[in-house]
N, C-alpha and C positions, 0 to 999 in steps of 0.2 A: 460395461467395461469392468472387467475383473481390480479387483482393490490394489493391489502392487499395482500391475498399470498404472489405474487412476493416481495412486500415491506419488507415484513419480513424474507423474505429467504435471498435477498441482505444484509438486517441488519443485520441478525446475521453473513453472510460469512464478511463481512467487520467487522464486532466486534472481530471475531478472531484474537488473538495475531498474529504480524506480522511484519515486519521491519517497515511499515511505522508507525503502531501505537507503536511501541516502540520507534521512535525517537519521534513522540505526545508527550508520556507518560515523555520521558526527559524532551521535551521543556515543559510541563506544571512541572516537578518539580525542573525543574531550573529556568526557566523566568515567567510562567504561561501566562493567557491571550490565546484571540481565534486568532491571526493575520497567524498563517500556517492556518487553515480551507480556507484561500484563493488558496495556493500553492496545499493542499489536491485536491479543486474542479477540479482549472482549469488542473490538471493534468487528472483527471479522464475522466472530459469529451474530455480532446484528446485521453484519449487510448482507452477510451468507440467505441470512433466515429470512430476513425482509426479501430481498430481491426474490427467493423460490417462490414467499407466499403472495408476493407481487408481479410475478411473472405472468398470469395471464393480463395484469391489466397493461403490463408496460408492451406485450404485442399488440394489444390493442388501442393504445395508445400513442406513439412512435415519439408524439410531442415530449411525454414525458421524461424520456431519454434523453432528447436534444434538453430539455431545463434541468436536467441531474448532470449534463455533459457541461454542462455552462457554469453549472453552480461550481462543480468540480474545476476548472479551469479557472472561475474566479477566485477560488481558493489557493489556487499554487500559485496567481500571482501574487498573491499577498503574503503566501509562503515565503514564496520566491524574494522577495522584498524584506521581510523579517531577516529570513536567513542572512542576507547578504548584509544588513547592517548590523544582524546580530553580533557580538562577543559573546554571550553566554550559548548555555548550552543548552539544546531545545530538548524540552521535557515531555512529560508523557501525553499532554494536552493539545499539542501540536504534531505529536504525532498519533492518537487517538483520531482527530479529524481528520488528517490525512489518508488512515488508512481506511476511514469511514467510509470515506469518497474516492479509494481508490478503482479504478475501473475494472481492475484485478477479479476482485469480488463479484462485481457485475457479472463481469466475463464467466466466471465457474457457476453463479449461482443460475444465468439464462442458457449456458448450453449445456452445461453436468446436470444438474438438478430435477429434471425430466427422467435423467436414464440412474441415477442413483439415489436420490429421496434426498430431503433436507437434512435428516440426521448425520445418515453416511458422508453428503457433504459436508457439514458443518464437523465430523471427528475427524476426516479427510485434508479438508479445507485449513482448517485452525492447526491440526499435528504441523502438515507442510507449512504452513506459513510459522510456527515457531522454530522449525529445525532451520528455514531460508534466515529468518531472521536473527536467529543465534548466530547463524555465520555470517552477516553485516556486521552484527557488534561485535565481533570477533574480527572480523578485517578493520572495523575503524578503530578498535583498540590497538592493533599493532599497526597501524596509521600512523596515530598518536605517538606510540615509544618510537615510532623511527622522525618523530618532528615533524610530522605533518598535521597535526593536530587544530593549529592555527588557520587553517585552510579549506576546514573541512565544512563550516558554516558557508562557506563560497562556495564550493563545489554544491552543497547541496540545494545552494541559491541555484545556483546555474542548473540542474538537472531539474529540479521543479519549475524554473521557466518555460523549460524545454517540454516538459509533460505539459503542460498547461499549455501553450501553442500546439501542439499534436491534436488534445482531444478539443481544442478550440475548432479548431481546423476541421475536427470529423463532426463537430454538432454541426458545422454549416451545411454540409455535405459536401 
């Protein structure tokens, strides 16, 4: 897959709404500012890396996916829980994990990472997901200056419920 391609197929799959860019989308209309884009990267490139160099175990294994799809799922509920009673504003530790375990990563690192190498994935990988994610915190900051600021810790409840039922649902088969 030629690199523009590739670049823009990542961008848009990381642009899609998501848990991780719905806790963005808070932090930019609560606090604003780029300082998660740090927690974003360095989570990517470990799941990017890990998942290519654990790629033959995890076809070999199917289980291991259904208990990373689980673990994932029990994390958003408890996201999802945080959030919604949260008032403050979720910091880079919450969203570190989340994008830890987001399936996102998965997904690029088991079907890209064969046909482009770890590397090219992980400058690929990590470029699109901070340009997807500048523009989350760039929509929840202008969330925020239009008053919706207050809401956004809901919203991001409710979209990580939502993910965490999704890949609940697919670990069952």
């Amino acid at each position: 897959m030629p690199s523009l391609t590739l670049f823009i197929s990542i961008l848009l799959l990381m642009a899609a709404p998501g848990p991780t860019n719905a806790l963005l989308a808070s932090h930019g209309a609560q606090a604003g500012g780029f300082r998660p884009l740090l927690a974003v990267a360095a989570a990517y490139i470990m799941t990017l890396t890990a998942y290519a160099i654990l790629r033959p175990l995890a076809t070999d294994a199917p289980r291991l996916l259904v208990a990373l799809r689980l673990a994932c799922a029990a994390w958003l509920c408890f996201l999802a829980v945080r959030c919604w009673r949260a008032s403050e504003v979720q910091r880079g530790g919450s969203i570190f994990v989340t994008t830890l375990l987001n399936p996102k990563g998965a997904f690029l690192a088991l079907t890209l990472a064969p046909t482009s190498g770890v590397v090219v994935l992980n400058l690929v990988g990590v470029g699109s997901a901070m340009l997807a994610s500048a523009l989350w915190l760039l929509i929840g900051a202008a969330a925020g200056r239009l008053g919706a600021g207050p809401y956004a810790s809901k919203a991001s409840a409710i979209v990580s419920a939502a993910a965490a039922g999704i890949i609940a649902a697919s670990a069952a088969g």
